[in-house]
C-alpha positions, 0 to 999 in steps of 0.5 A, spaced: 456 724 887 452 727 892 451 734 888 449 729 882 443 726 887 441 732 890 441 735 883 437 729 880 432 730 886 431 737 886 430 737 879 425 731 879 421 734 885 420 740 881 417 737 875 412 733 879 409 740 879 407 740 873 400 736 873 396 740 869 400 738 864 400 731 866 393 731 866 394 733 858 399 728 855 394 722 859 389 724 855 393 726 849 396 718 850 390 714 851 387 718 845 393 715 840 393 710 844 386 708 842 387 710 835 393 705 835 390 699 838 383 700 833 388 699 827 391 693 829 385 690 831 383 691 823 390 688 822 388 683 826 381 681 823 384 682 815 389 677 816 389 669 818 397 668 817 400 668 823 404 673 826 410 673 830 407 677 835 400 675 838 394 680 838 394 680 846 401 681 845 401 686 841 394 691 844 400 690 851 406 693 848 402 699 845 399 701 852 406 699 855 409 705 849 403 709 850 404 710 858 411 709 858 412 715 852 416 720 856 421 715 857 423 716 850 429 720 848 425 724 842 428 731 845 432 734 849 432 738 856 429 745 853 432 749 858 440 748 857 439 749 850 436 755 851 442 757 855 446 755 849 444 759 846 443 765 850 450 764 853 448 762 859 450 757 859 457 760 862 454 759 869 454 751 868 461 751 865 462 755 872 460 749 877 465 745 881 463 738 878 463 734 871 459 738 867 456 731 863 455 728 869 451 734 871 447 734 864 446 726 865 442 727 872 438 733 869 436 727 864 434 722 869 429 727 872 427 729 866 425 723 863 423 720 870 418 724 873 413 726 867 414 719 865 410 717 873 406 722 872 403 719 865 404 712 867 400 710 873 393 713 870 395 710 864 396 703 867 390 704 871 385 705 865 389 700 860 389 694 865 383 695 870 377 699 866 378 698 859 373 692 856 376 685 853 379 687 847 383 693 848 386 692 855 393 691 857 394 685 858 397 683 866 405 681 866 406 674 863 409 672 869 413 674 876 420 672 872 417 676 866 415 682 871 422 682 874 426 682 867 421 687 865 423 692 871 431 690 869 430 692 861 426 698 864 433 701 868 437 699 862 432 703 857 431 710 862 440 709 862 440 709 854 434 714 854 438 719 857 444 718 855 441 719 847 438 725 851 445 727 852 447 727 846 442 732 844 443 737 849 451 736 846 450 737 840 446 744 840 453 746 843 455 745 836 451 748 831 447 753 836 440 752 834 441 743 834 435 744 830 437 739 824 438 732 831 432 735 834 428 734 827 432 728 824 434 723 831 426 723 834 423 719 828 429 715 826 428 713 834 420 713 835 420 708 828 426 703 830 424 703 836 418 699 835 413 705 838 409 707 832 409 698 829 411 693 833 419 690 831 416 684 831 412 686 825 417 688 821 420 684 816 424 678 817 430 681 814 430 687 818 430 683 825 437 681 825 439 689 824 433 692 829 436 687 834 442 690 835 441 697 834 440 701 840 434 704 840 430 696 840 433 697 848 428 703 850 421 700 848 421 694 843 425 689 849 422 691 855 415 691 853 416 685 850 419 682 857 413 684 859 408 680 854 413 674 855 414 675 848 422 674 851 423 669 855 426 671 862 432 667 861 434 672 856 435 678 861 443 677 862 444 677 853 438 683 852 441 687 858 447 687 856 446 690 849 443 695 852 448 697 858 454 697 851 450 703 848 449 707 854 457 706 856 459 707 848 453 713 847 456 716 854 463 715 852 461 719 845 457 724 849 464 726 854 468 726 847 464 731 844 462 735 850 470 735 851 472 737 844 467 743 844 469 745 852 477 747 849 473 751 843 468 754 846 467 762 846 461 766 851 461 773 848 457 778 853 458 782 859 
C-alpha cells in the first residue's frame, strides 16, 4: 500500500509543475462556461414553464462542470498508452506490485492535481467577482455542502476507474483510437456536462439515473444546488461506489486476460 501512495504522491506533485497550462484551461474553462451560461439564460428568458431545475440551480451546476472539468474521464493516461504502444510497457509488467492498482494510483493523480489547479481560480471568479446573474451560487447548505464533498469522492473513484478502462483497453487494439473517440461524448453527454439531466426528457430520467456516468457531475452538483436533498447521500452513493467496484472488477478482468497473451517484441 505504501508504494500505491507513494506513486499517487510522486506523481501528483509532478503535475502540479504544469501551471502554464493550468492558466490555459482556466481561461479555456471560464470561456465555455460564459458561453454556457449566456444560452441558458436565453433559455430561461424564452420560456415560462417551469422547469425541474431552477435558473440559480442551473448557472451553479455549470460553473460546478466547468471547475470541476479535469475530473471527468474523458481520456486516458497519455503516457502509458504511449508505452503501450512503444512497448514500453514491459518495464511496468516488471514491478514488484498489482500492475491495476498501480495504473489506479496513477489516475487519482492524474485527475486530482489539474482539477486543484482549474478549480480554485474558477471558484474564486464564479462565486466572488462575477455579477448576479452569471455567479454561482453559495452550497444550499452545510449538510448540502458535506454531502456534496461525499458524492464528490465517489465521483473522482468512478472517474478513475472509467480512466482505467481506457488505458486497458489500448492493450487490446494498440491504437485504443476507436474508446478514446466513442466513450468521451457518451460520457461528456449522460453525464449532464454539456445539459443539465434534469433537463433531459422525462422518459429518460429513470435510465440517467442509474447509469454510471450521472455519478461524476450530475449527483454531486446537484447536491450542491439542494437540488438532492442531504438525505439521500446514503442511496446516491452507494450507486456510485456499485459502478467503481463493477468497473474495477472489469478492468482487473481485461487487464488479466490480456497479461496471459501478451507479447513485448524488441531488444
Amino acid at each position: 500500500m505504501k508504494g500505491y501512495i507513494s506513486l499517487l504522491r510522486l506523481r501528483f506533485m509532478l503535475l502540479l509543475q504544469y501551471r502554464i497550462a493550468a492558466f490555459a484551461g482556466v481561461c479555456t474553462q471560464l470561456l465555455f462556461g460564459f458561453v454556457r451560461v449566456m444560452v441558458f439564460i436565453a433559455f430561461y428568458q424564452s420560456t415560462s414553464k417551469v422547469q425541474p431545475i431552477s435558473y440559480e440551480g442551473t448557472i451553479t451546476y455549470i460553473w460546478l462542470s466547468q471547475a470541476l472539468l479535469g475530473l471527468l474521464p474523458w481520456n486516458g493516461d497519455s503516457e502509458l498508452q504511449t508505452m503501450i504502444r512503444t512497448g514500453n510497457v514491459a518495464y511496468e509488467l516488471c514491478r514488484p506490485v498489482d500492475i491495476y492498482n498501480l495504473w489506479f494510483s496513477r489516475a487519482v493523480a492524474q485527475r486530482t492535481a489539474p482539477t486543484l489547479l482549474r478549480a480554485i481560480p474558477i471558484f474564486i471568479v464564479a462565486l466572488l467577482l462575477l455579477p448576479g446573474k452569471y455567479a454561482m451560487g453559495y452550497p444550499h447548505s452545510c449538510t448540502s455542502f458535506l454531502a456534496w464533498i461525499i458524492s464528490m469522492f465517489g465521483a473522482l473513484l468512478l472517474s478513475c476507474a472509467i480512466t482505467n478502462i481506457f488505458n486497458i483497453v489500448t492493450l487490446w487494439t494498440v491504437a485504443g483510437d476507436g474508446i478514446t473517440r466513442l466513450l468521451p461524448a457518451v460520457i461528456i453527454l449522460f453525464s449532464g456536462m454539456i445539459v443539465p439531466l434534469p433537463l433531459f426528457p422525462q422518459w429518460m430520467q429513470g435510465i440517467l439515473k442509474y447509469l454510471p456516468f450521472s455519478g461524476i457531475v450530475d449527483i454531486p452538483a446537484r447536491f450542491y444546488s439542494g437540488h438532492i436533498q442531504p438525505s439521500q447521500i446514503v442511496s446516491l452513493f452507494f450507486i456510485q461506489i456499485i459502478w467503481t467496484i463493477l468497473l474495477i472488477l472489469m478492468g482487473k478482468w481485461l487487464l488479466s486476460r490480456k497479461m496471459k497473451l501478451i507479447v513485448v517484441q524488441g531488444g
